[in-house]
N, C-alpha and C positions, 0 to 999 in steps of 0.2 A: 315898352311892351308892344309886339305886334298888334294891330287893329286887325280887326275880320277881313277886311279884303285883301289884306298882303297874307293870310293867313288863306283865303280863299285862293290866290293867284299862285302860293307854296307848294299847297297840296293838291294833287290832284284827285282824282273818282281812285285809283288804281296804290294808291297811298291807302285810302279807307276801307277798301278790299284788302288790303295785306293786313290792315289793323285788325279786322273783324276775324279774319281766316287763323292768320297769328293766337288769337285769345283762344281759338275755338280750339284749335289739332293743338297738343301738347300731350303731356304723361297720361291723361285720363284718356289716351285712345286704348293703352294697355290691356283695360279693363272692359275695350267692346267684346272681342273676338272671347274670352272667360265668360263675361255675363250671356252673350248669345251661343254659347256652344249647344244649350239644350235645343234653341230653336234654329239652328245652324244656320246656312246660309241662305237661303232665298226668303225664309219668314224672318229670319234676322234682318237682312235687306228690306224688307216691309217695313216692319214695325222704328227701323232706322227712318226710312222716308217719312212717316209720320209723324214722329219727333221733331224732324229737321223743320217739314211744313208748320208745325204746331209753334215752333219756336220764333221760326219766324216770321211767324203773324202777329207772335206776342210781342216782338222789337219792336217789328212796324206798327203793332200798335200803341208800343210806349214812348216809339218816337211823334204819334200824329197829337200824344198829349201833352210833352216835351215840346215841341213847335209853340205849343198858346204862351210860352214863359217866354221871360229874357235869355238871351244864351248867356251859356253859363250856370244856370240854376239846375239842382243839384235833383235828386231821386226825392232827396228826404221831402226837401220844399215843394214839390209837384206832391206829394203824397197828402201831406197836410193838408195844403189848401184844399184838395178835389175831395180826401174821405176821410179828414180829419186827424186826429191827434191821434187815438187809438193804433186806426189801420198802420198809420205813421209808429207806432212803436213797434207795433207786430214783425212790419215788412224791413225796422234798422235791425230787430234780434232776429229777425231769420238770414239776413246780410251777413252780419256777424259770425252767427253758427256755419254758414256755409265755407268763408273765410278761414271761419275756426279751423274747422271738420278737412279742410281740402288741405290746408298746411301742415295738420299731421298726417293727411294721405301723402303727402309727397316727402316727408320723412321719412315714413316707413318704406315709400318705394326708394328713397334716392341710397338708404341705406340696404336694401334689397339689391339692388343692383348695383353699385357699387363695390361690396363684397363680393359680390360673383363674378364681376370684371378680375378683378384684383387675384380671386383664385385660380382662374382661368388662364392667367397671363403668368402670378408667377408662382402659382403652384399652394401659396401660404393662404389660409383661412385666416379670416378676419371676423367680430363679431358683428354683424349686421347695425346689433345697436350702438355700439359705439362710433361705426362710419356712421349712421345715417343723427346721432347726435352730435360728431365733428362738423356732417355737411350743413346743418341748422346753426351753427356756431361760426361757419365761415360764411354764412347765408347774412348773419346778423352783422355780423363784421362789414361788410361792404354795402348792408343799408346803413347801417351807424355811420358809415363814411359820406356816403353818398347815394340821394336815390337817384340820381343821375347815372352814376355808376352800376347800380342794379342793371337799371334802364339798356346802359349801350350792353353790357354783358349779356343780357337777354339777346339785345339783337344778335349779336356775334353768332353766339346758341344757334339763334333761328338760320344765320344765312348756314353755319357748318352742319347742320341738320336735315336745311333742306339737300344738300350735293349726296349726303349719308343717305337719305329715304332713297334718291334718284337710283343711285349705285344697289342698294340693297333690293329694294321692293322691283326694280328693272328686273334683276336676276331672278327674283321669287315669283313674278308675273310669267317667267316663259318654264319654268318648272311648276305649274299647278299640276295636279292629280282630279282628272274630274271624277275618275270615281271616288276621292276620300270627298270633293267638294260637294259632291249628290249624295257622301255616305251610305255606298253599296256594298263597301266592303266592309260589313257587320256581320260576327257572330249572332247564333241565333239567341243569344241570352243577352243580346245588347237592348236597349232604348231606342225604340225606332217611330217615338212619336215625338212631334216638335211643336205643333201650334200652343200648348199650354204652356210652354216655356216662355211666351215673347212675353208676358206679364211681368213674371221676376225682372227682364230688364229694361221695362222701360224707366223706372227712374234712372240709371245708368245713361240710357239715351239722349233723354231731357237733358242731365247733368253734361251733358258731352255736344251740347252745342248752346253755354253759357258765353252771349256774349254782348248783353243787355247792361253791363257796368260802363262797358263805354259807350254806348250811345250821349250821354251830356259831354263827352272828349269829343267825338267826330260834331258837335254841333258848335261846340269852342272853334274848334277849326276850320268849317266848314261856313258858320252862317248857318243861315235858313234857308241854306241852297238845296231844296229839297230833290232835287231831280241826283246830286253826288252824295247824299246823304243814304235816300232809300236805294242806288245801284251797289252802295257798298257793305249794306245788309244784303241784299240781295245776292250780289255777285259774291261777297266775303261767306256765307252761311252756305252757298250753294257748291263753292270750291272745298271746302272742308267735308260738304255731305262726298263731293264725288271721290275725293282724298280719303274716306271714312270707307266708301265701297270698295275702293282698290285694295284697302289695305284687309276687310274681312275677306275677300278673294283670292288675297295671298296667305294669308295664315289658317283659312279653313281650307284651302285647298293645297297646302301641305303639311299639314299639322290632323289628325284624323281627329275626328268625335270622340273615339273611346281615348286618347291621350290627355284630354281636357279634363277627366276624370282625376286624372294626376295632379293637373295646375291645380285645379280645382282644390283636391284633398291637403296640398302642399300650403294652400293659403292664398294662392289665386294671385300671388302679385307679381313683381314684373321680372325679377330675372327668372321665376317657374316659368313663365313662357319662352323667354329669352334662349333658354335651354333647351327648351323643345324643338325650336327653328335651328339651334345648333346640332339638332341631333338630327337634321333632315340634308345632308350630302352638302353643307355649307364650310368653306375653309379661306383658309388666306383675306384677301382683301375682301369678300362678303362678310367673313367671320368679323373680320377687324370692323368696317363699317358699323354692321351689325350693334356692336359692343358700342362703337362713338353714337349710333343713331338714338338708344336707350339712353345711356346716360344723358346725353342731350336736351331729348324731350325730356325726361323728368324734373333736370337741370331746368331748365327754362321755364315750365309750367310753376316751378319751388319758385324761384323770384317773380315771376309775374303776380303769383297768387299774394305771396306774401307781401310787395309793394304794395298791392291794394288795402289789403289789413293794417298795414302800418302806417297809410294815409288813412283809413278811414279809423282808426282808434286815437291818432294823434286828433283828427278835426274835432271826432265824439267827446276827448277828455280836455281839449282846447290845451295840449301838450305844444310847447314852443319848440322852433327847430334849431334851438342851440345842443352841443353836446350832452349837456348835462338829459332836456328837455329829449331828445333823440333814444339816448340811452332810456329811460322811463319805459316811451314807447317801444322801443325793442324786446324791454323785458315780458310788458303786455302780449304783445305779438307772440314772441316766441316758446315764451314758459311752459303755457298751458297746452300744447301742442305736444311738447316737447315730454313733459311728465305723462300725457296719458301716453304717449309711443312707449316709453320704459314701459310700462303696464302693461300695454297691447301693442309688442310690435308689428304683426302682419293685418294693419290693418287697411290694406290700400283701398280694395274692395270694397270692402265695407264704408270706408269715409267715402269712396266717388259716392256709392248710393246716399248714403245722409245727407252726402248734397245738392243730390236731385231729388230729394225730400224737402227739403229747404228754400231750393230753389224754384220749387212747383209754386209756393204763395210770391216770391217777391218779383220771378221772372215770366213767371206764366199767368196766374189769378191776380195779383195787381193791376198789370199792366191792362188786362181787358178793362177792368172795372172804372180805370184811370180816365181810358177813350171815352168808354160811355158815359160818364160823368163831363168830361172836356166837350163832348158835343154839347151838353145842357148848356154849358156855360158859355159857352164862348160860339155862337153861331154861325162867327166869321172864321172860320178857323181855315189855314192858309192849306191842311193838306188832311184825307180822310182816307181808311184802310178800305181797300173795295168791300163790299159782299154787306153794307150795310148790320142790323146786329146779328147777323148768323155768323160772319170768322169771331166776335167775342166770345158768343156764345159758345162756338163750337172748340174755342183756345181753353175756354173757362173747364168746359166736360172733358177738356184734355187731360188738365190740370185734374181734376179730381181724382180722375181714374187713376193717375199715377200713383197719388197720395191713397187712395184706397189699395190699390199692388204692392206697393211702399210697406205698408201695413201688413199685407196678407205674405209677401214673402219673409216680414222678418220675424211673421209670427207663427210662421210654416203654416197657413193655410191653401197657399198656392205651392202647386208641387215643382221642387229645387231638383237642379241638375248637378250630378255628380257628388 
């Protein structure tokens, strides 16, 4: 086994930037430019900024409580010790649901988009749910083999995804429409107010810069080298926000406000928008990209998500990794995923939000409570979030407000767009 400093001499700062960035931009960006159409682009841009700052403060500060342990030690063990058993059940079943929740969101998108590749290209309809329950079956098939193999397959994903964004998003960046991206050109019977929209999406926001599961990975690897540790939150969460803005400045400023009305009513998932960017003067090699850029990030976001679940239900039911022990854990993983999508297949939307529902207590309101408890204890502590208890504080009334929007859009108390 590597020891930390041949692990520290491996890696460098710019390794932990791709790993942070990598988790963050995957399929759940699908679901920015849907969830902020109401507040379109410049308050969508806002209330993105503050997501991004809120999130990662809450890294940073689950990494300054992370630092008092051995490396290596895990969410659950930092949890226990600093607020006990309880908190520690709360924050493994909201992990859980979150895992749950995102591995039937990217069935229902990967068999959403898949079928509309496939009609597109050769003309034949296919039913959504039967690709998007083959891609979970060929999903399970190559962790049952190997999570190693997930593993390099993700990467492949990521490096052919990133040349497809280059290629696609270049072409979509020198065709913006700034009047569709200022939304001037409205009828006068259209929707022309946006600040009360950024509510409905901020759990979406939250949920879209989830990248707090690896921090105990970059500290395995890294040591306690805190100066390559926090540049790769940093520099990793901050490449994603600016990746997150190019991409709403390319799909709101081709794609109009009143068209999102459409994605929207259709079910909000990803080949409705995929379509709508093909229906904006796009052909040949943009079109082609386009179509690999989609599949790709869903592809990718499906195995990443789902290796996490399938490590964390083997550790939880103390499942061995021989065949027999593998297969068990696959079945855990994938079942119940897989039966609610039969029930509810469009539900991409809907699962990003539940798990930026989810992720408000274990990734946002944990972690604050974790530091301020780590400072009690441990006085020596090797590294500290600036801004003393105000960034807790202020992570913590981030976290609520989400879970109270959370709440109030899915119980139509906050008014929905389209």
């Amino acid at each position: 086994m590597e020891n930390t400093l041949e692990l520290e001499t491996k890696h460098s700062a710019v390794w932990g930037v791709m790993v942070i960035a990598g988790t963050v931009i995957g399929g759940g960006m699908f679901a920015l430019p849907v969830d902020l159409a109401g507040a379109w682009f410049f308050w969508g841009a806002f209330i993105l900024i503050i997501a991004w700052f809120s999130m990662l403060h809450s890294g940073l500060l689950l990494l300054e409580a992370n630092l008092n342990y051995p490396v290596g030690s895990s969410f659950n063990t930092i949890t226990k010790d600093l607020l006990g058993n309880k908190w520690n059940v709360v924050s493994g079943i909201t992990v859980a649901f979150v895992l749950y929740i995102l591995t039937y969101a990217y069935i229902s998108a990967n068999g959403a988009i898949i079928s509309e590749t496939i009609a597109m290209n050769q003309g034949t309809h296919v039913n959504p749910r039967i690709v998007g329950i083959c891609t979970a079956i060929f999903v399970a098939a190559v962790l049952w083999f190997s999570s190693l193999a997930a593993s390099r397959i993700t990467s492949l994903f990521l490096g052919i995804k990133i040349i497809s964004f280059i290629v696609v998003f270049g072409s979509f960046f020198f065709q913006v429409d700034y009047s569709i991206l200022r939304d001037l050109n409205v009828s006068a019977s259209s929707n022309t107010t946006y600040f009360p929209y950024i509510f409905m999406a901020l759990p979406v926001c939250l949920a879209s810069f989830g990248f707090h599961g690896n921090i105990p990975s970059l500290i395995i690897c890294y040591g306690k080298r805190k100066d390559k540790l926090i540049k790769s939150i940093v520099l990793g969460s901050l490449l994603a926000l600016v990746i997150y803005l190019f991409w709403l400045y390319c799909t709101m400023g081709n794609i109009s406000r009143d068209s999102f009305n459409e994605i929207i009513s259709s079910g909000g998932n990803v080949d409705s928008l995929v379509k709508s960017f093909l229906g904006t003067r796009q052909h040949g090699v943009i079109e082609f990209c386009l179509l690999v850029f989609s599949n790709l990030a869903v592809a990718s976001s499906f195995f990443g998500v789902t290796l996490g679940l399938f490590d964390y239900l083997a550790d939880l039911f103390k499942l061995d990794n021989s065949p027999s022990g593998r297969l068990k854990t696959i079945l855990l993983t994938f079942l119940p995923p897989a039966i609610l999508y039969l029930i509810f297949p469009n539900g991409f939307i809907y699962g990003i939000g539940g798990a930026g529902l989810c992720a408000t207590v274990w990734a946002v309101i944990v972690p604050a409570f974790l530091a301020l408890k780590a400072r009690q204890k441990f006085p020596n502590k090797m590294f500290t979030v600036w801004g003393g208890k105000v960034i807790p504080s202020i992570v913590i009334l981030f976290g609520v407000v989400v879970i109270f929007c959370w709440f109030g859009s899915t119980f139509n108390f906050l008014p929905r767009f389209g």
